[in-house]
Every structure is written in structure tokens, then in C-alpha cells.
C-alpha positions as a printed NumPy array, in Angstrom:
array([[ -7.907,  26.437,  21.202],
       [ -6.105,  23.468,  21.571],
       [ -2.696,  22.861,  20.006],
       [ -2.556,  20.416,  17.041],
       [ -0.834,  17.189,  17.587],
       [  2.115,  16.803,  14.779],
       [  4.492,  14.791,  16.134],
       [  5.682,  12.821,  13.186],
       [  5.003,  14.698,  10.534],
       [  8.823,  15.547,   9.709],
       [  9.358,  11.468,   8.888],
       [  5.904,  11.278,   6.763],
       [  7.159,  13.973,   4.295],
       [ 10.225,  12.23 ,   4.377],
       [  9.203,   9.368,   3.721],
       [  6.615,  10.594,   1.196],
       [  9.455,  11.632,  -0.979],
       [ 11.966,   8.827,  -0.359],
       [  8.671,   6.7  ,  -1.579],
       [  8.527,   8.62 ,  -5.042],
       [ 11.849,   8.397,  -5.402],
       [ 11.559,   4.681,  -5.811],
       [  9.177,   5.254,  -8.412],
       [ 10.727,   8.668,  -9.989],
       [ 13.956,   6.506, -10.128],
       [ 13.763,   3.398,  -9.889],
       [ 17.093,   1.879, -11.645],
       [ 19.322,   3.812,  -9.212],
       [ 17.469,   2.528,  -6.251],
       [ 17.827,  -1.482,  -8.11 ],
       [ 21.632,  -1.046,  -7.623],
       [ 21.771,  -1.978,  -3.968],
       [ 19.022,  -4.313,  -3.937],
       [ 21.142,  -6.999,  -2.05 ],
       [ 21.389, -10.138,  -4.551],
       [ 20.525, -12.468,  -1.762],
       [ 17.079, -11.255,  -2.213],
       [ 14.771, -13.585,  -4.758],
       [ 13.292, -12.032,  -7.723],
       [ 13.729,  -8.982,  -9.713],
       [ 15.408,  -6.154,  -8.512],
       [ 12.403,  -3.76 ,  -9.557],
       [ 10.12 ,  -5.618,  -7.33 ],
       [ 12.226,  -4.498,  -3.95 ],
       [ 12.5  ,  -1.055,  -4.913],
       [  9.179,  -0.682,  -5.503],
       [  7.658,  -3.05 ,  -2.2  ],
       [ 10.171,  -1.014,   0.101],
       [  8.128,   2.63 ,  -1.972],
       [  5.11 ,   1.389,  -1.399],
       [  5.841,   0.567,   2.111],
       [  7.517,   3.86 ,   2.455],
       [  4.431,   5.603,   1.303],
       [  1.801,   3.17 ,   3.405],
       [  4.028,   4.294,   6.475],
       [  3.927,   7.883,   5.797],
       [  0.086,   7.793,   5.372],
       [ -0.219,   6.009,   8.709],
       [  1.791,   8.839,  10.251],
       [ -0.012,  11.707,   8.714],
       [ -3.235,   9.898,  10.067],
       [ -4.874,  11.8  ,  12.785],
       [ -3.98 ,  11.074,  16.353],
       [ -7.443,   9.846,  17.165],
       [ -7.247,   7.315,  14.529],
       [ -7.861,   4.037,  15.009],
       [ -7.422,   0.697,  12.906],
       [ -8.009,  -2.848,  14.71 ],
       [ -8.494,  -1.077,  18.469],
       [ -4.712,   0.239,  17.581],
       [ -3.529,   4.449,  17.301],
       [ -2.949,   4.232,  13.493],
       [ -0.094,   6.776,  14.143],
       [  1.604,   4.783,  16.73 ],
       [  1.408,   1.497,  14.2  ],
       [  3.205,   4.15 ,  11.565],
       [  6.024,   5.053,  14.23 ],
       [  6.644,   1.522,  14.937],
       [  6.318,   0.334,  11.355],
       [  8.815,   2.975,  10.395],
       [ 11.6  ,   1.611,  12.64 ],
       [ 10.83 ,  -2.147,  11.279],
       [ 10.815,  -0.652,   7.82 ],
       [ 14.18 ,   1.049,   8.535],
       [ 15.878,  -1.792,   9.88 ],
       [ 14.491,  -3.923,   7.059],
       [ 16.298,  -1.796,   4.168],
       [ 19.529,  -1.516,   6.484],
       [ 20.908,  -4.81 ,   4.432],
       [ 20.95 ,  -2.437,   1.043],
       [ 22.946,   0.099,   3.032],
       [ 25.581,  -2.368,   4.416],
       [ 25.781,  -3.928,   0.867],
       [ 25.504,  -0.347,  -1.121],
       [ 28.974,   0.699,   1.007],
       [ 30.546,  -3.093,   0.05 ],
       [ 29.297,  -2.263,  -3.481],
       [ 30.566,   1.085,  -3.847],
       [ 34.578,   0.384,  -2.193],
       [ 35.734,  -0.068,  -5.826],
       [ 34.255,   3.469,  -6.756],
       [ 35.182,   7.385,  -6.433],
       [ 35.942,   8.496,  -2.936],
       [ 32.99 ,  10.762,  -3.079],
       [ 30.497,   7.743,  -3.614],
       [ 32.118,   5.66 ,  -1.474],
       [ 31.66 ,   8.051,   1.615],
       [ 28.06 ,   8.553,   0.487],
       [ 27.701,   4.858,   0.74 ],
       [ 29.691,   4.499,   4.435],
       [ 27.967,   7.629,   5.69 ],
       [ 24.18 ,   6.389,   5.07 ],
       [ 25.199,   3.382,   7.66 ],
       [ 25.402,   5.208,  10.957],
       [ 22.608,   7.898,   9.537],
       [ 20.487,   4.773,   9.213],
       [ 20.672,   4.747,  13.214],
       [ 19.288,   8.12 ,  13.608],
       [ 16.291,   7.351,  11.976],
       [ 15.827,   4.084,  14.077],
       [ 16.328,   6.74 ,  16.97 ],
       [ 13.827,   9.246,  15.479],
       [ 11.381,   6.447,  14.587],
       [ 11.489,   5.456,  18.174],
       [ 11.036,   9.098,  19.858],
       [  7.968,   9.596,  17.422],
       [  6.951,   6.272,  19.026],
       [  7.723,   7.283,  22.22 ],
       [  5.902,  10.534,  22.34 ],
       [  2.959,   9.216,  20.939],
       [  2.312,   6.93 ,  23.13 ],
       [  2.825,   9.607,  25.786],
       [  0.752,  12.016,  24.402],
       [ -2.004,   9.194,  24.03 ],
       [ -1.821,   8.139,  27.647],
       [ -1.97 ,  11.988,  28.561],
       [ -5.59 ,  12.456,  27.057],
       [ -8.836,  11.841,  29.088],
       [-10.047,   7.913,  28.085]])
């Protein structure tokens, strides 16, 4: 019996909920759309779910998976980290939003910004050991 491959399956489920959050609750999500960004709010919360919810599906694909002569997984790992870094502006301008509110909120907002770089670390590792475990098995 061979053991089951599920690295980055922690960051799909999270993800997976993040992504219905967007949709469960949209107008708190709206808040720290940046207002650099064109458009409606609404549209930004719900692009960054969808793409939360696209990435998560690539990550829960199986490890033999394939799309374009690429490891579907390993596309979901990477896509993670650009989709993490690509929200980081609404974190940086949530904690300039928030410096006129409670303390409570206000630490909320600073302490997302450094939690932001664990999950560029943890989309990386799932990256990482993907790409080992791929180069690992027999061509």
C-alpha cells in the first residue's frame, strides 16, 4: 500500500473557506479593497474568492495531474504564493485604515501583515515538496 500524497491539503481547505467568506460576506471583505484599485469594490472581493477557490481546487487536484504538460498541484502551490502577495496591498492598507479604530481592531489589522509572510513561506514549502516528491517518482 502506498502512502497517499497530501501535501497541501491544509492551504486548500483554507483557502476553500477564506473563498466563501468572500461570498458569505462580502461587505466586510469591500472595506480594505485598496481605493487605488479601479472599479467597484464588490468586484475585488469576489475576483480575489474566486481565485481563492480556483487555487484550492488546483491543490486538492491529484498529484498525477496534469494541465498544459504542468503538475496541476505544483501550478496551485505557486499560484497560491502570487495570489498571497497579490492581496498583501489590502493588508498594508486594512492596518493604515484601521489606526483610527479600537486597539483590538487595530492589532488585528497590524498582526495579519507579518502572518501574511507565513503563508508566502507555507505556499513555498508546499511548492517545494512537491516538486521533490515529483522528481522522486519513476518517469
Amino acid at each position: 500500500m502506498t502512502k497517499k500524497f497530501t501535501t497541501g491539503r491544509g492551504m486548500a481547505i483554507m483557502l476553500i473557506l477564506t473563498g466563501v467568506g468572500h461570498f458569505a460576506f462580502p461587505a466586510q471583505l469591500d472595506a480594505i479593497v485598496p481605493p487605488f484599485l479601479p472599479g467597484e469594490e464588490r468586484f475585488w472581493t469576489y475576483l480575489s474568492g474566486v481565485a481563492e477557490l480556483v487555487v484550492a481546487a488546483m491543490l486538492l487536484a491529484p498529484i498525477t495531474a496534469k494541465f498544459l504538460n504542468q503538475n496541476i498541484r505544483l501550478l496551485g502551490a505557486w499560484s497560491a504564493l502570487a495570489l498571497f502577495i497579490a492581496v498583501y496591498p489590502a493588508n498594508i492598507y486594512m492596518a493604515i485604515d484601521y489606526s483610527d479604530r479600537e486597539l483590538t481592531e487595530q492589532l488585528f489589522a497590524y498582526a495579519r501583515l507579518p502572518l501574511q509572510f507565513g503563508l508566502f513561506y507555507w505556499a513555498w514549502a508546499i511548492a517545494k515538496d512537491i516538486k521533490k516528491h515529483l522528481q522522486s517518482q519513476p518517469a
